[in-house]
C-alpha positions in Angstrom: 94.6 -17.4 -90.3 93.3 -20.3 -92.3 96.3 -22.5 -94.1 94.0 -24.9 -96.1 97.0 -27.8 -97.1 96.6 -30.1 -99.5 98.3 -32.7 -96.8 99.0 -33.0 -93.2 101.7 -34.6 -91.2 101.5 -35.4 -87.8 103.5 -36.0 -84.8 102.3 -39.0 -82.6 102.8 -39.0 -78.9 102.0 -35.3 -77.4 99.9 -34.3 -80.6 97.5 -37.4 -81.6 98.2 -39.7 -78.5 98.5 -38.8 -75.1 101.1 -41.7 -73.8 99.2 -41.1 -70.0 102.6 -42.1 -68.4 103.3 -45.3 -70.5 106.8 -43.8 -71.9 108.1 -42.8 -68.9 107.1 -45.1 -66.6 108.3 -47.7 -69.6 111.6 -45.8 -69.3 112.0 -46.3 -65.7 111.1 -49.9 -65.6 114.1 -50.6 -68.0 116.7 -48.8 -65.5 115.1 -50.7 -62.4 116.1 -53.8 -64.3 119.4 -52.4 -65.1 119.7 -51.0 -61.6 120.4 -47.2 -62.6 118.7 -44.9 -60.5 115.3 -43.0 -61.2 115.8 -39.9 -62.7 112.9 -38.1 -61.7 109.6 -37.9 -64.1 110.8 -34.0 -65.4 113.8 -35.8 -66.8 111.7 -39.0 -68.1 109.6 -36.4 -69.5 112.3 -34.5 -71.8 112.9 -38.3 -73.4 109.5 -38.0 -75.1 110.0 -36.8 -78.6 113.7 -37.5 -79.6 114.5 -41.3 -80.4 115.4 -42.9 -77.4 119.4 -43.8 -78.2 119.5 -40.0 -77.8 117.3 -39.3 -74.7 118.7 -42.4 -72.7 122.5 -41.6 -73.2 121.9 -38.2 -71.2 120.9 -40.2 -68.3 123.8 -40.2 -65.3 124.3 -44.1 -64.9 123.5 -45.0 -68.5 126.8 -46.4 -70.3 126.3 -46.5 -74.1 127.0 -50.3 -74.2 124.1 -50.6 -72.7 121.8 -48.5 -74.2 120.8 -51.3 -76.7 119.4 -53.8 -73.8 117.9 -50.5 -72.5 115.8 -50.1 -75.4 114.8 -53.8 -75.8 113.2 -53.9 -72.0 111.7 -50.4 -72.4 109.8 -51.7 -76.0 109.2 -55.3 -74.2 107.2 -53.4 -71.3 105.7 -50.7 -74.1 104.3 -53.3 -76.0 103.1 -55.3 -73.4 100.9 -52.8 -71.3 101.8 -49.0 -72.8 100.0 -49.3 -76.0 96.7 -50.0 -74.2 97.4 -47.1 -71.5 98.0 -44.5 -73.9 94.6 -42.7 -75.5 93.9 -40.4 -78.1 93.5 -37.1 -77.4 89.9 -36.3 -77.1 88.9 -34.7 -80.6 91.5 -36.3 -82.6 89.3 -38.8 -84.6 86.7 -36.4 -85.3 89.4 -33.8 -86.5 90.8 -36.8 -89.1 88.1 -37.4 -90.2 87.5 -33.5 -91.3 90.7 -33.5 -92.8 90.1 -36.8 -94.8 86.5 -35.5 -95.9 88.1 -32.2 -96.8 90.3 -34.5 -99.3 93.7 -33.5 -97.3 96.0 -36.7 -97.2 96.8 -36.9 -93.6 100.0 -39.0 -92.5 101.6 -39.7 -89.1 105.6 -39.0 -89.2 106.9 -39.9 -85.5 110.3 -41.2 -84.1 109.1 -44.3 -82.9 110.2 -46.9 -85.0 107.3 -47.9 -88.0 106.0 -51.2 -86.6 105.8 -49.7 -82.9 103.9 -46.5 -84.5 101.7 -48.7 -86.6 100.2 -51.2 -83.8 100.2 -48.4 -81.0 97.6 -46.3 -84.2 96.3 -49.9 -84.7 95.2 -50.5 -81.0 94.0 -46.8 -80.6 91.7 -47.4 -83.8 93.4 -44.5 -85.4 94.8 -46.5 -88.6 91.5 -46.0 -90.6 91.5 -42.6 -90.6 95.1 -41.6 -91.9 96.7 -42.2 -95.6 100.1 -43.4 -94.1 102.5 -43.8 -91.4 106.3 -42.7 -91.2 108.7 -43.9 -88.2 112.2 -43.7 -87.4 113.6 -47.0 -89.1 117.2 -45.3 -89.5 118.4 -44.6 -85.7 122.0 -44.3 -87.2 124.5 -44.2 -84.5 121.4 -42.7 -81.7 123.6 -39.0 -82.1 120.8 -37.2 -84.4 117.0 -36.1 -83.0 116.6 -34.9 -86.4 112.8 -36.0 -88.0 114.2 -34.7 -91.5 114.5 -38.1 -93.3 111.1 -38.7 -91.5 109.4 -36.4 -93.2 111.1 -36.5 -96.4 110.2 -40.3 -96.9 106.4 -39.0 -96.6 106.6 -36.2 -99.0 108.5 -39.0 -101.7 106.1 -41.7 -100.9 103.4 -39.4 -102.1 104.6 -37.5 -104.5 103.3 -34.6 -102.2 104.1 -30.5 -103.0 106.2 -29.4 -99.8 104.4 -25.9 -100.3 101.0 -27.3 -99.9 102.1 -29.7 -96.9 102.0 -29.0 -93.3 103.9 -30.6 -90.1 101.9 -30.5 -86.8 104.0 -31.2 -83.7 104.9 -30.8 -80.0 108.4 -30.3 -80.0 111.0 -28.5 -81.5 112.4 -31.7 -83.6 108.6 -31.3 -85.4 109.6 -28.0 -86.1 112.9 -28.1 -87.8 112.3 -31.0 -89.5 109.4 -28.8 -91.4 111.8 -26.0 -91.7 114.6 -28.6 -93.4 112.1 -30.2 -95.5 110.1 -26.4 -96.6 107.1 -27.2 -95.3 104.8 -24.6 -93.2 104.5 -25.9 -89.2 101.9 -25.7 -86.5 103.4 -26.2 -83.0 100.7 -28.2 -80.7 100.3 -26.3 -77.3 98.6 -29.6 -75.5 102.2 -31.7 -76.3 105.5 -31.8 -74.0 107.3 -28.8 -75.4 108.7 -26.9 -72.9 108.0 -23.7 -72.2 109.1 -21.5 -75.1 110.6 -24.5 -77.0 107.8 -23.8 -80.0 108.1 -20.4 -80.2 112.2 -20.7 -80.2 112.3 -23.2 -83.2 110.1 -20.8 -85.4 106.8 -23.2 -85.1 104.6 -21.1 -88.3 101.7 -20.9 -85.9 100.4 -22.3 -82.7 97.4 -23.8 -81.8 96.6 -24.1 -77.9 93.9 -27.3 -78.6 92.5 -29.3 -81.1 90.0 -27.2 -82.2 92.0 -24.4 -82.6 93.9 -26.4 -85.2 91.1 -27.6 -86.7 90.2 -23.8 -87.1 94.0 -23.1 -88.8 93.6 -26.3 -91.0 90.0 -26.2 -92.0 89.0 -23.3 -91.3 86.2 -20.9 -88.2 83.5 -23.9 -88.9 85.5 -26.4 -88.2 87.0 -25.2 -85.1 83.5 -24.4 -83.5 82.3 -27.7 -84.9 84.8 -29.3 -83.0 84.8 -27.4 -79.8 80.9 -27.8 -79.0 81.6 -31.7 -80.0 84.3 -31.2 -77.3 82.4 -29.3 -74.7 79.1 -32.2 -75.4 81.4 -34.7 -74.5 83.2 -33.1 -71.4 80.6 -30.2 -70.1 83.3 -29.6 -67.3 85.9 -28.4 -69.6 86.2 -28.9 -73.7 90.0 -29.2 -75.5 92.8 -31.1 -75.4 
């Protein structure tokens, strides 16, 4: 199957950037400093995806007073050494720029907040290659996941046909959000979903790497394109 949209929206971490432990180990620095014990990483790990007022206040230890401070030291520690940690995914620049040559508009819509999204994309060299970037700059009162305005505010911004749109994502907030805003959805299978997460919130179609998504956006070329550029830069072992 071969969707051909006229624009596509992306998640960030788990789809376009692999964080390589920056947001959880981010995470955990803040509670050190407010001397709340360490979770564990499979509970860090559940955090990425959902803005952080929401993840943080299911922590044991974590008063919502303090949440705030939380998030200040977390961003403060993210800034100073995450954004360099984190790397693309191998194939994603390659992939953007099929779907810019193809004349899709391609735009990032992720619940970091815009400035954060913008100089993490900025630092990875990403920027170039993408038509605009969405973040979460309405956390309300940190009680909603929902990426519905997120995407919404794309769609306005450029005048775009929901119908011809699609949202690719790792978790199930990706998925909804496409579903609320009637827009098609490919759930990414390299991301932090868990194990049946996709498939429960009605993801459109999956795609297990990058190339296989290049294949559903652009079409059998691309995907093989994209898999022997893979395979030539990693002999041992080509995807995502």
């Amino acid at each position: 199957m071969m969707i051909a949209p006229s624009a596509v929206l992306l998640d960030l971490d788990g789809t376009l950037v692999d964080p390589a432990g920056a947001i959880t180990s981010g995470i955990r620095f803040a509670l050190t400093q407010a001397q709340i014990p360490d979770p564990g990483e499979e509970k860090l790990m559940s955090l990425i995806g959902p803005p952080l007022t929401l993840g943080l206040a299911t922590i044991d230890g974590v008063d919502p007073s303090i949440i705030g401070s939380l998030i200040s030291t977390y961003r403060a520690q993210y800034a100073e050494t995450g954004m360099a940690a984190s790397r693309p995914y191998p194939g994603v620049p390659e992939l953007l720029a099929a779907l810019r040559a193809s004349g899709a508009t391609v735009l990032v819509a992720t619940a970091k907040p815009t400035h954060i999204a913008r100089a993490l994309l900025e630092v990875q060299g990403i920027t170039p290659l993408l038509d605009g970037i969405f973040g979460n700059d309405d956390e309300g009162d940190g009680t909603s996941s929902s990426k519905t305005h997120i995407l919404a505010a794309a769609i306005a911004e450029h005048d775009l046909d929901p119908a011809q749109c699609v949202m690719v994502g790792d978790r199930r907030y990706d998925i909804e959000a496409a579903h609320e805003n009637d827009v098609a959805s490919i759930g990414a299978g390299w991301g932090f979903a868990e194990a049946g997460e996709l498939e429960a919130a009605g993801a459109g179609a999956h795609a297990a790497d990058l190339a296989e998504l290049a294949g559903l956006l652009l079409g059998n070329a691309a995907e093989e394109t994209l898999r022997e550029s893979l395979l030539a830069a990693n002999p041992t072992g080509a995807g995502a």
